[in-house]
N, CA and C of each residue as an Amber inpcrd file, in Angstrom:
protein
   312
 -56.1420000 -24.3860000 -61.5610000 -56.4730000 -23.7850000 -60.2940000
 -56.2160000 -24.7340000 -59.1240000 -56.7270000 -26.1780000 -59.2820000
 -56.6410000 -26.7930000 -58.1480000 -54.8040000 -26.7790000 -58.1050000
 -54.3500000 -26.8290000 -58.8070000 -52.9230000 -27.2760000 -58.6900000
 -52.0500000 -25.6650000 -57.9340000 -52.6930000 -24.9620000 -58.3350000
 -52.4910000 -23.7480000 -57.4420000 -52.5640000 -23.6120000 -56.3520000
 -53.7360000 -24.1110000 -55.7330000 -54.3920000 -24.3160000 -54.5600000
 -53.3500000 -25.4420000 -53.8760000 -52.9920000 -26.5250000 -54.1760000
 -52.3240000 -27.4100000 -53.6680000 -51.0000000 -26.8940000 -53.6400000
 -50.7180000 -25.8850000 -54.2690000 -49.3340000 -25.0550000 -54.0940000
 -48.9130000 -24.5020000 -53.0170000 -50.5250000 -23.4130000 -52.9810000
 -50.6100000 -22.8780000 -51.6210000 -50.6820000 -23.4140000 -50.5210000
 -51.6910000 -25.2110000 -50.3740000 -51.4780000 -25.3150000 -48.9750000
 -50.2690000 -26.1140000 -49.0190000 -49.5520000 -26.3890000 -49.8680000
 -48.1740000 -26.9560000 -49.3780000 -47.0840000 -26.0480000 -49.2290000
 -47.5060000 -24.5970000 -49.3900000 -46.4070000 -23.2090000 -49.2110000
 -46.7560000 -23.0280000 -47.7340000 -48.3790000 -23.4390000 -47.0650000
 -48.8210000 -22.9980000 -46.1060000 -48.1620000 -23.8790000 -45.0880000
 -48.0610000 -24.8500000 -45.7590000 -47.7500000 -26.9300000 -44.5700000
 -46.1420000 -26.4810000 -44.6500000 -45.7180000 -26.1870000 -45.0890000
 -44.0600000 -25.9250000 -45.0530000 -43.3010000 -24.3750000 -44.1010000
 -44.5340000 -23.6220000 -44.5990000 -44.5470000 -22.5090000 -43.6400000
 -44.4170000 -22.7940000 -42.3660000 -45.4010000 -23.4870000 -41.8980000
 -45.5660000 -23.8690000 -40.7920000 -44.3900000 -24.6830000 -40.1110000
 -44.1090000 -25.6260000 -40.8280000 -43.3060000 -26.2990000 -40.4700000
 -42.0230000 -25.4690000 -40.0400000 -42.2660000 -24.5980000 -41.1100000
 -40.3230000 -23.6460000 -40.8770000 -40.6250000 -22.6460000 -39.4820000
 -41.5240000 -21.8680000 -39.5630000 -42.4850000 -21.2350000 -38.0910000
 -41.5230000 -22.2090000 -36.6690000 -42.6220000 -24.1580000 -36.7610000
 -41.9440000 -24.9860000 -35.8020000 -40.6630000 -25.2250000 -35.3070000
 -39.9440000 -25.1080000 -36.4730000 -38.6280000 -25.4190000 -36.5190000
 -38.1300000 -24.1130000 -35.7130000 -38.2710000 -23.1430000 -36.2200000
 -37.4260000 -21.6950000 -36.2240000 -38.0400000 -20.9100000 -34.8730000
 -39.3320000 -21.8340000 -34.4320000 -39.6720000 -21.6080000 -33.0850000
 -38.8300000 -22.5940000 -31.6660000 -38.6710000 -23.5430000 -31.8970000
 -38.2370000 -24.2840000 -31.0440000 -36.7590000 -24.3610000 -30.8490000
 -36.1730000 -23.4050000 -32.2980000 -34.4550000 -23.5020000 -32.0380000
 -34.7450000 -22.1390000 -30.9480000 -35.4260000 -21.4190000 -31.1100000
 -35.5110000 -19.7040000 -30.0200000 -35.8430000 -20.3010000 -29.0290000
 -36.7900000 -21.4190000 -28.8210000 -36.5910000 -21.8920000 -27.5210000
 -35.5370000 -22.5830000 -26.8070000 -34.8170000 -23.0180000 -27.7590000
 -33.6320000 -24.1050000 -27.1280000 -32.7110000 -23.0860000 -26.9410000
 -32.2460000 -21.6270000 -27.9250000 -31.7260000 -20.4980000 -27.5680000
 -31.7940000 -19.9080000 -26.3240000 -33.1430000 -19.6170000 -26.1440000
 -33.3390000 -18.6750000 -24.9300000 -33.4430000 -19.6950000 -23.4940000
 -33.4870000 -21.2540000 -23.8300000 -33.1350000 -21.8330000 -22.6000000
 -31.6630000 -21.7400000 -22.1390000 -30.5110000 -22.0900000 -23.8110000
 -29.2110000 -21.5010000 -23.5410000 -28.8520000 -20.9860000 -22.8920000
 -29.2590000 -19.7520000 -23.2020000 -28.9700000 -18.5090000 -22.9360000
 -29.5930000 -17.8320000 -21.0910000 -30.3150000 -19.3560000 -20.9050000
 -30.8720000 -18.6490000 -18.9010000 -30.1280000 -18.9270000 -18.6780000
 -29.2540000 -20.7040000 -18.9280000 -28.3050000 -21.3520000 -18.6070000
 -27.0320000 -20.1640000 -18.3760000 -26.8170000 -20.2410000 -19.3950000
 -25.7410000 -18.7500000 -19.2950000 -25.8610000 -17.8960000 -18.4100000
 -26.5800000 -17.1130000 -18.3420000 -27.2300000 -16.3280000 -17.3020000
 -26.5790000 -16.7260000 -16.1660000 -27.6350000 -17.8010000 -15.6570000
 -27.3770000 -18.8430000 -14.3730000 -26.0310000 -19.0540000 -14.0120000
 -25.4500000 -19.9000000 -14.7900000 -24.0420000 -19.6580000 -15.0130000
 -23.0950000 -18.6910000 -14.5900000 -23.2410000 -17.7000000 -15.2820000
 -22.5380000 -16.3960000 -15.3550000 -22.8380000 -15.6470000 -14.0220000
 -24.3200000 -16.0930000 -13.3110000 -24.6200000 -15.1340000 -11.9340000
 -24.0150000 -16.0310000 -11.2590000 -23.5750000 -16.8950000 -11.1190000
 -23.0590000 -18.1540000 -10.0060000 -21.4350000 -18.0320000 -10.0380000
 -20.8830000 -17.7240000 -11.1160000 -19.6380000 -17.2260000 -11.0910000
 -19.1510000 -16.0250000 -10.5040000 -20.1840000 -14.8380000 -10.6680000
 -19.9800000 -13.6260000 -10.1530000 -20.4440000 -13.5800000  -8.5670000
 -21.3800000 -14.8440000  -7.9380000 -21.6030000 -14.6840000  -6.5620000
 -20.8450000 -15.4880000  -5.7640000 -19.8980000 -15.9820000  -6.8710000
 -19.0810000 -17.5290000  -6.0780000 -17.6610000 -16.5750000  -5.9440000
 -16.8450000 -15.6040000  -6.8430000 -15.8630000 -14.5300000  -7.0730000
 -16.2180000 -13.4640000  -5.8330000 -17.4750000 -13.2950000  -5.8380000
 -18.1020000 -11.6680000  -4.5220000 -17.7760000 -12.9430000  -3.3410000
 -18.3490000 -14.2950000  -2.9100000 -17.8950000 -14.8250000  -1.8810000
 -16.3140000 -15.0920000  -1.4710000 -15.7160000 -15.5220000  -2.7260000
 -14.0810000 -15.4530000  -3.1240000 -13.2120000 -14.0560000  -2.3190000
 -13.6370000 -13.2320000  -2.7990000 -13.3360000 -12.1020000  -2.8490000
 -13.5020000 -11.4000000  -1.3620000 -14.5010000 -12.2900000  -0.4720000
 -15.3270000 -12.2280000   1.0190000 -14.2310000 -12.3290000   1.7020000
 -14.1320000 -13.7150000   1.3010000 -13.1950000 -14.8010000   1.9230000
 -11.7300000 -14.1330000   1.9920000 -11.2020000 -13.7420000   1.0100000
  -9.6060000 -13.0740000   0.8110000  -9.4010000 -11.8290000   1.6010000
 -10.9950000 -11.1260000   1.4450000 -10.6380000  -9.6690000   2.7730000
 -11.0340000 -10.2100000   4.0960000 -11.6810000 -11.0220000   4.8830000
 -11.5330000 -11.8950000   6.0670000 -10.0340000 -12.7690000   6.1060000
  -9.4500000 -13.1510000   5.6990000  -8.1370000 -13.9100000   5.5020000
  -6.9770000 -12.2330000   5.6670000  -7.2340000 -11.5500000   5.2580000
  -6.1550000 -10.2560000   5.0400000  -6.4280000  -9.7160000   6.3810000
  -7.5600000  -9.7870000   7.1240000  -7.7730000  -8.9250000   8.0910000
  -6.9840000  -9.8570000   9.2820000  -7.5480000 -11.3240000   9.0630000
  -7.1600000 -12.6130000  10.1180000  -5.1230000 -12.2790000   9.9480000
  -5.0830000 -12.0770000   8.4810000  -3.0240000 -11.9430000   8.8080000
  -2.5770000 -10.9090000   9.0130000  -3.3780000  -9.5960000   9.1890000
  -2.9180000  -8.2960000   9.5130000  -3.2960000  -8.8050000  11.0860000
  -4.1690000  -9.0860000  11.8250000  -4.2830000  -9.5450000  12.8950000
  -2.9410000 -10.0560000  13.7440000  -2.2940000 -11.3740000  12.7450000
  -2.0500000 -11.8630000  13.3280000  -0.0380000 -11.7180000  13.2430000
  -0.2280000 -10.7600000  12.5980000   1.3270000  -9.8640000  12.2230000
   1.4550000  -8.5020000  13.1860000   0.0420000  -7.5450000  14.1940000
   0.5120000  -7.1600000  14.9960000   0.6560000  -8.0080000  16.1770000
  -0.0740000  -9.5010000  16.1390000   0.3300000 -10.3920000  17.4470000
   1.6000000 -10.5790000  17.5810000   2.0840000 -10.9010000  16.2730000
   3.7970000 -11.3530000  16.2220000   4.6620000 -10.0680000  16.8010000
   4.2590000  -9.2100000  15.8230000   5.3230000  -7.5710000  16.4460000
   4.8850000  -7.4260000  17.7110000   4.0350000  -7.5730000  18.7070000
   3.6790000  -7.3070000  19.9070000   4.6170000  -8.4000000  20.9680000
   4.4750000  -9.8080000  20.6310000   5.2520000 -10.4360000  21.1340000
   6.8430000 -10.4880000  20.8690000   6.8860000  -9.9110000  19.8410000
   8.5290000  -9.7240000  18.9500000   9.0340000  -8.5640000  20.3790000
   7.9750000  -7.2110000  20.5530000   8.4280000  -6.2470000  21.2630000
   8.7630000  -6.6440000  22.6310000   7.2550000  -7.9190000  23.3180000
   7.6870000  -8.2150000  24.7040000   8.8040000  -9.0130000  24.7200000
   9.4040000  -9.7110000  23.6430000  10.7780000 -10.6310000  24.0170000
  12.0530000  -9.9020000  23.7460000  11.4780000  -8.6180000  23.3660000
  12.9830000  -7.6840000  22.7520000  12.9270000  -7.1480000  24.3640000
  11.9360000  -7.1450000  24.9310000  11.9350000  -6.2550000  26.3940000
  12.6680000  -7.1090000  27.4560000  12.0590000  -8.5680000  27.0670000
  12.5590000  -9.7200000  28.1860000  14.0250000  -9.9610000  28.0180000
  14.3880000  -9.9480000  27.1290000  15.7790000  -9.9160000  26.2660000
  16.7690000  -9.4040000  27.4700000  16.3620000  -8.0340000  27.0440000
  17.3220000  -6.5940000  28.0270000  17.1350000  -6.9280000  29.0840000
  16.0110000  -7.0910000  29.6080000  15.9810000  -7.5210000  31.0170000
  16.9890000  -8.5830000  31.6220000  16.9650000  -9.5900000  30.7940000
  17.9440000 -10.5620000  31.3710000  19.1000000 -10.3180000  31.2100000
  19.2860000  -9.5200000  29.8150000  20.5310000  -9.2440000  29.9030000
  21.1080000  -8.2690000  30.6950000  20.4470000  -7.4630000  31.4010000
  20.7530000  -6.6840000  32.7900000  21.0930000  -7.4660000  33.8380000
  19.7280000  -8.7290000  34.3790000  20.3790000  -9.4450000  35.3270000
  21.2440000 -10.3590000  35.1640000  22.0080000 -10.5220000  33.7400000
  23.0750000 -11.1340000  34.0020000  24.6020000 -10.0600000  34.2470000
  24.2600000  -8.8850000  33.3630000  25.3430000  -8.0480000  33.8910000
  25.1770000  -7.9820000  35.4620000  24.3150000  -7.8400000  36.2320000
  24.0670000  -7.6680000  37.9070000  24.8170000  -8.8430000  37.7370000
  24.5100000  -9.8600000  37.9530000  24.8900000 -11.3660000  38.3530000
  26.6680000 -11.4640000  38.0600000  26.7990000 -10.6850000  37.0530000
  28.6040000 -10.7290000  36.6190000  28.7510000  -9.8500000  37.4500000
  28.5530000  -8.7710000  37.9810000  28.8920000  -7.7490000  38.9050000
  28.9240000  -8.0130000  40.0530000  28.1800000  -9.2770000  40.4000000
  27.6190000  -9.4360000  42.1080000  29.5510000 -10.4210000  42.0960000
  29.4550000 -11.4680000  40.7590000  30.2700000 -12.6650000  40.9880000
  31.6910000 -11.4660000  41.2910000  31.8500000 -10.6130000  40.3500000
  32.9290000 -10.0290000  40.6290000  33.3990000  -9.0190000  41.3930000
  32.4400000  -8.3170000  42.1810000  32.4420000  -8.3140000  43.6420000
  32.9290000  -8.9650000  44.6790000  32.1710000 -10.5390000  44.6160000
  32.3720000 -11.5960000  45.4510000  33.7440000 -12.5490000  45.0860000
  34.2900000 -11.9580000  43.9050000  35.8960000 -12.4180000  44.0120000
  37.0010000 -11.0140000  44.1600000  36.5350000 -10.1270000  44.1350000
  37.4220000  -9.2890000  45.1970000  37.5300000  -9.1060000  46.5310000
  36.0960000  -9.5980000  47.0660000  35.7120000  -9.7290000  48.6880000
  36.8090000 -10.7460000  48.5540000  36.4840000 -12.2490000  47.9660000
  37.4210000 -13.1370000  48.3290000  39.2130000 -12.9800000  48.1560000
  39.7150000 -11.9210000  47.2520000  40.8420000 -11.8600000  46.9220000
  41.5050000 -11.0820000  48.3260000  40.4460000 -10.1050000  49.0470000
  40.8610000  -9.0270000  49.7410000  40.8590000 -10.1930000  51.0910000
  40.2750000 -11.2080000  51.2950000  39.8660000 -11.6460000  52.8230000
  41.1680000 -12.8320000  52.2010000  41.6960000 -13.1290000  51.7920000
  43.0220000 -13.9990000  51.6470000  44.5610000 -13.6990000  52.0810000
């Protein structure tokens, strides 16, 4: 009997022990596993800021592509313009060498 008894509390002392063990790996698990968590939410709020950042950047170069076509349009305007007053200016010069051809 006693040797029975010493069976049991060494089935009980080992129990326990496996309980400790098989408790503290679920803890080192479920600390893992916040880590992860943590982890995994810091990736997905760092990607949503990422992701912030790329539609502010798209809006800043759509911005800054009707600045270009706007100024593209006023130098296509300034363009013609000059190139009018230089046709005037060829028209005035060649005017002013038929005045001179006719007064010779």
């Amino acid at each position: 009997q006693i040797f029975l008894f010493l069976l049991m509390v060494l089935g009980a002392i080992t129990a326990g022990l496996l309980f400790t063990i098989l408790q503290r790996r679920a803890e080192k698990k479920k600390k893992d596993l916040g880590t992860a968590v943590g982890d995994a939410t810091f990736i997905v709020v760092d990607s949503k800021n990422k992701e912030q950042d790329l539609d502010e950047l798209r809006v800043q170069l759509l911005t800054l592509t009707n600045e270009v076509e706007s100024i593209n349009r006023e130098n296509e305007s300034s363009l013609e313009e000059i190139e009018r007053q230089q046709q005037d200016i060829n028209d005035l010069k060649h005017q002013l060498q038929q005045l001179s051809e006719t007064n010779s």
